[in-house]
N, C-alpha and C positions, 0 to 999 in steps of 0.2 A: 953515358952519352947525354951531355946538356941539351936540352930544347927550351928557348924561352919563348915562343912565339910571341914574338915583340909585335909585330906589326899584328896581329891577331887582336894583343890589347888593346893597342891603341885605337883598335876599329869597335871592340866592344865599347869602350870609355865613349865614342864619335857619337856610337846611337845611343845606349844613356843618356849622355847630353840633351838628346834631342827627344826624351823622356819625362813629361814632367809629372805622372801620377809615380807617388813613391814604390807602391804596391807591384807596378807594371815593372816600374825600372830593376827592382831586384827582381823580379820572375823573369824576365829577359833573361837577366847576368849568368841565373842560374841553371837555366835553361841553356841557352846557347854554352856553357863551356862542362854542362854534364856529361857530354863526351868523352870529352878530352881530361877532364877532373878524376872520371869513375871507371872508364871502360877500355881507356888504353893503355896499353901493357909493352912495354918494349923489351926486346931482350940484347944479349950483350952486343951482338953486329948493328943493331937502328934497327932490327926489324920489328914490325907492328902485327899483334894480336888484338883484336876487339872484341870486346863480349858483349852481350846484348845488355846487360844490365844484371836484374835478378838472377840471370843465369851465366855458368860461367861458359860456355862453349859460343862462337862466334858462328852467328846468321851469316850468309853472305846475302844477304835479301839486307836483313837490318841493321848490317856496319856499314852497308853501301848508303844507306839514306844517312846514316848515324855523322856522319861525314861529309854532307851533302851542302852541308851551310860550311865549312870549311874550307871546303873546293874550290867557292869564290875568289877565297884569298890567294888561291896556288900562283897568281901572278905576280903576288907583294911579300909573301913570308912566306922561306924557304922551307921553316919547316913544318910549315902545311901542306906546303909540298910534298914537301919527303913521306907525311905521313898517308899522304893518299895515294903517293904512289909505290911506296911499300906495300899498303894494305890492297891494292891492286894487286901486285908481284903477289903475296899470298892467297889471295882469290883466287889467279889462273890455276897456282899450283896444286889448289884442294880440289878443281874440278876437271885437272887432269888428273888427278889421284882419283875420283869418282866424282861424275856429272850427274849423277842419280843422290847425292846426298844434299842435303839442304844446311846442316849444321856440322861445324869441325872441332874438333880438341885442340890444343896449342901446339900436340905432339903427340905418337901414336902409344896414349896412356891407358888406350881401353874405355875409358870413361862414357858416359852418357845412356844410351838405351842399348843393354847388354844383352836382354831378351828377346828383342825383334827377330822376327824371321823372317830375315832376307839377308845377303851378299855384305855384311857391314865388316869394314874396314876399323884396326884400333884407332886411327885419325878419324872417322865418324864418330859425332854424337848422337849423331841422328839423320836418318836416311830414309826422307820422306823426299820424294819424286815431285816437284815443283818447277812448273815451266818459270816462275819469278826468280829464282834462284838460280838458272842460268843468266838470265837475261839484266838484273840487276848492275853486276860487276861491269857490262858490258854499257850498261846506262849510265854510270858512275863515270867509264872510260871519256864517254864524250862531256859530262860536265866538267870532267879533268882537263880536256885538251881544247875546248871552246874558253876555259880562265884564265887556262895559260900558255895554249899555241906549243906546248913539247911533246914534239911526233917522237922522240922517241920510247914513248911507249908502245907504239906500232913494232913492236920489236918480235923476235923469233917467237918466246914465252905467248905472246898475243896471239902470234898466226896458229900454234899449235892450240890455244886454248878453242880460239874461235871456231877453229874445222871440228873440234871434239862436239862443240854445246852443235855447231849447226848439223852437225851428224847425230846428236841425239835427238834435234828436236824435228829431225826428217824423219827418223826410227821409231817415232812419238807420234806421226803423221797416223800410221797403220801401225798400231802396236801388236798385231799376232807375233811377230817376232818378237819384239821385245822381252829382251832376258829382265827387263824388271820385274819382282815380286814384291810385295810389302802384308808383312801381316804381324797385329801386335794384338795381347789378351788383354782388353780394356774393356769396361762396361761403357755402352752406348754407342758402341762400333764408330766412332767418327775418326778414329783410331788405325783403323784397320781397313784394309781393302777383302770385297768378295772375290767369290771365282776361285779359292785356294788362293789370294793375292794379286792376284793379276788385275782387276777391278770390272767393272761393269761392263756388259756386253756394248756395242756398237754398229755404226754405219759409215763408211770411211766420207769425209767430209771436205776433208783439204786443210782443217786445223789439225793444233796437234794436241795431242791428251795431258791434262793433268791427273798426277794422281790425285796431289794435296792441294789446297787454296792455300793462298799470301797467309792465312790464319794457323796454317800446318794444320787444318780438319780436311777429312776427306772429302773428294769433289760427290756431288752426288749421279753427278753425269759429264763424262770425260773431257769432254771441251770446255773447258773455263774461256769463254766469250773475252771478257778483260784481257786478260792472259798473253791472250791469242791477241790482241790488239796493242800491247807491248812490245811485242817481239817486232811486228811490223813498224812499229814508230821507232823502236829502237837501232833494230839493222837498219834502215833509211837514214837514218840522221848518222851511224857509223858508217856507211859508204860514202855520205856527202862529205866526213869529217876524211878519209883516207883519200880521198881525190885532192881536199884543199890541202890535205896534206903533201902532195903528190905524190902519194907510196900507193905500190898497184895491191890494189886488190884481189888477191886472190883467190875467193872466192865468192866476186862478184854476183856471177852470175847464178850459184848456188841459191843466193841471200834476196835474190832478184824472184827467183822463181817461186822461193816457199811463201815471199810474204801475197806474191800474187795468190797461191793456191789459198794459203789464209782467210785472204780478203775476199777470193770467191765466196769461201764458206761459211764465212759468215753472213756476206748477203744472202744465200741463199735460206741457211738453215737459222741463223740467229738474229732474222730481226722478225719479227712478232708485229703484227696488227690485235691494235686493242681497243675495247668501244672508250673508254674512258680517255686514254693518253693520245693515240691515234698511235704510229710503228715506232716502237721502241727496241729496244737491244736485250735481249735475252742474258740471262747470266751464266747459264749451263745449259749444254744440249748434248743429244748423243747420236745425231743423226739419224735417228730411228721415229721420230717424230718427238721426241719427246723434249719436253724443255721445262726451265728452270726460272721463274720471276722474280728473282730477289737480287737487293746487292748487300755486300757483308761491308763492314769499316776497314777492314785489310786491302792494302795498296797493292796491286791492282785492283783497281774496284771499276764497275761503269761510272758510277760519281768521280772520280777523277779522273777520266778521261782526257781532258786538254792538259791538264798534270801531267800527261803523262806523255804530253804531245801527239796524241791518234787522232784530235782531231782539235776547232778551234770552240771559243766560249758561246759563239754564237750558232753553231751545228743545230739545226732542224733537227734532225733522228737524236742526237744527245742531246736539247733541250725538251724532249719529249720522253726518253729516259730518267732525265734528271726530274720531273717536277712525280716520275713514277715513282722513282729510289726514296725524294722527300716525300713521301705519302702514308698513310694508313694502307694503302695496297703493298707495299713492300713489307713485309714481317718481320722485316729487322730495323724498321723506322719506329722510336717511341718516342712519347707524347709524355713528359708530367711537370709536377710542380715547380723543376728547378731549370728540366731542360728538356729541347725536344731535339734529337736526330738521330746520327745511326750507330746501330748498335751489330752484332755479331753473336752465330750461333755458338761462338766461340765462348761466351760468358754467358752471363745470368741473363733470363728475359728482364727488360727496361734498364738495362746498363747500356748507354750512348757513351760512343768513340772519342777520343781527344783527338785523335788522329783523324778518324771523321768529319770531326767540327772546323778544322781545320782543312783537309779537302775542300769541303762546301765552301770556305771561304774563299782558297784562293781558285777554285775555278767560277766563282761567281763574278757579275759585272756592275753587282749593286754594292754601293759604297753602305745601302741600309743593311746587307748581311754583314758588311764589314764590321760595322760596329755594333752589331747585335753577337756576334760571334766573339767578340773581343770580350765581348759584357758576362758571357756564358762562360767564355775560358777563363779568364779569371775571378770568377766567383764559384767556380765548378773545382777546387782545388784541392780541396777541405784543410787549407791552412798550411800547403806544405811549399808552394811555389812552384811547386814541379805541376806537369801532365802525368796523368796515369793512364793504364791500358781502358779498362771500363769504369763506367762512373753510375751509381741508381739516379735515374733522372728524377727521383723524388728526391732522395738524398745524399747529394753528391759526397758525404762522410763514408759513404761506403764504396766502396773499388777496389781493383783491381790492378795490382803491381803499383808498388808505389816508387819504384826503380826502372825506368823503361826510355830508355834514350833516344830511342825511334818519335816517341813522341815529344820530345822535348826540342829536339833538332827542329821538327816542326813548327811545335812552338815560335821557337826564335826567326827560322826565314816570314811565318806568317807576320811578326811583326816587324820586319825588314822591308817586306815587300809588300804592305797592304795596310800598316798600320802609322809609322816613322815618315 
């Protein structure tokens, strides 16, 4: 099955154009079509598998962004279309297959983490418990249907997807019940959940539990604050997308009542007074008094918060979290000779985000981040054109995943939208 995505080129060629460092104009080119070059796989009906990159098994957290600067086009070439709304169609079906897995196999080949102990399916490659991983495909839906107005995605596949994730992520509210378990033998346990797998004790709050962060490391206290702040921006903006659609919502009022309970609990439990910042947003809490002051480079973050539509660039409580996340106070914020921002327990300590650096840019309202960040991303590359996952902010020659589409996608909308 042929795809030339015509009108796709002809949009990359528009902003090159409009390009004039040589350096920039190939890292764009390369960037923006590493998706569609390295990670998509069709097979013989049109249907779409994506893999993350270095790995062969498909995120549905990171083929939903991986895709994201494609989306745009769904109203001009067809078959950007087809590809996002294919890779939808396979999203709903891996999390009606299981809504507790985070990663899938192309087909149920056994492949991925065959060790784990928990409930794993041969179509899981990995079944880490991730509130971003429902919620993604569902974020994805509405960038799909605000580019290009086709409610029929709203279709049977969707309403059965949607009742499953809103039925887990109410079950996720009070997890005593919860048939999730997760436990893997890894040195430095970020791996693995305590409790025999179940994870950390709690206080029921009104969010709802992560196991894992956007990073796949374990939460350190069940309420990922972020998380929880996705869900709510995300159900909101798909009920306002299913009324202009005028397809009834069905479970309206379900989606009505959890994001309220949410939003309770995090005023109540996850926003933090601090002498330094004044009240800021907590990163992890467990209802029990206990909380978490960091934010990681993994999407959802509180750094991207208006990214992510929870709130807007000029929010008091988020401009008051934001200058905490950019700080020596945050422990995954460094500081060196090539570059300073945020980094993840996820890598090496003083490895800063691509993906980071790019958050910061586009929820900031200073054109001087813009081209301080522009100046860092492309000199932060070590020569390859691409984004990587971490970078040593002394020596950006050293990093991490030199193949990672998540960041490159980025890449390209930041200079779309903040740079062209």
């Amino acid at each position: 099955m042929t795809k030339t995505f015509e009108k796709m080129y002809e949009y990359i060629d528009s902003v090159c154009n409009k390009i004039e460092d040589t350096k920039l104009r190939k890292m764009f080119r390369k960037c923006y079509l590493n998706t569609l070059e390295t990670t998509v796989k069709y097979d013989a009906e049109g249907n779409v598998f994506i893999i993350t990159g270095d790995i062969e098994a498909m995120w549905l957290r990171d083929s939903s962004v991986q895709v994201s600067h494609y989306v745009r086009l769904a109203g001009e070439d067809a078959d950007a279309k087809e590809l996002v709304k294919s890779l939808l169609k396979r999203q709903f079906s891996y999390i009606l297959t299981d809504p507790y897995a985070n990663a899938f196999n192309e087909s149920a080949n056994g492949r991925g983490h065959v060790n784990d102990e928990t409930m794993k399916l041969d179509i899981v490659w990995e079944r880490k418990y991730e509130i971003d991983s429902l919620v993604y495909p569902l974020w994805l839906l509405n960038r799909y249907y605000a580019n290009c107005g086709d409610s029929s995605v709203f279709d049977e596949l969707f309403f059965k997807t949607y009742k499953i994730i809103l039925d887990t992520l109410i079950t996720e509210q009070d997890y005593k019940n919860s048939e999730y378990y997760f436990r893997r033998k890894a040195d430095g346990g970020i791996d693995t959940l305590d409790n025999n797998g179940k994870g950390p004790d709690y206080a029921y709050t009104g969010m709802v539990r992560s196991a894992f962060r956007p990073s796949d490391d374990r939460c350190i206290y069940p309420f990922l604050v972020p998380a929880n702040m996705f869900i709510i921006a995300t159900l909101n903006e798909l009920s306002a997308n299913l009324k202009k659609a005028d397809i009834e919502d069905k479970y309206a009022h379900i989606s009505s009542k959890l994001c309220k309970e949410i939003e309770n609990g995090i005023e109540k439990y996850a926003t933090i007074d601090t002498e330094e910042f004044g009240r800021i947003y907590a990163y992890e809490v467990d209802g029990l008094g206990n909380t978490l002051l960091m934010d990681d480079a993994n999407v959802p973050s509180l750094l991207s918060l208006p990214y992510l539509g929870y709130c807007s660039k000029d929010d008091e409580l988020y401009l008051n979290t934001r200058k905490f996340v950019l700080s020596k106070a945050n422990p995954y914020y460094f500081e060196g000779t090539a570059a300073c921002g945020v980094g993840s327990p996820h890598t090496p300590k003083d490895y800063i985000w691509h993906i980071a650096l790019v958050i910061e840019a586009l929820t900031s309202a200073d054109e001087a981040d813009t081209q301080r960040i522009l100046k860092l991303l492309t000199t932060t590359d070590a020569g390859t054109g691409f984004m990587h996952e971490g970078f040593d902010c002394n020596n950006p020659d050293n990093f991490t995943r030199s193949w990672f589409a998540w960041a490159n996608t980025l890449f390209a909308i930041f200079i779309i939208d903040k740079v062209i």
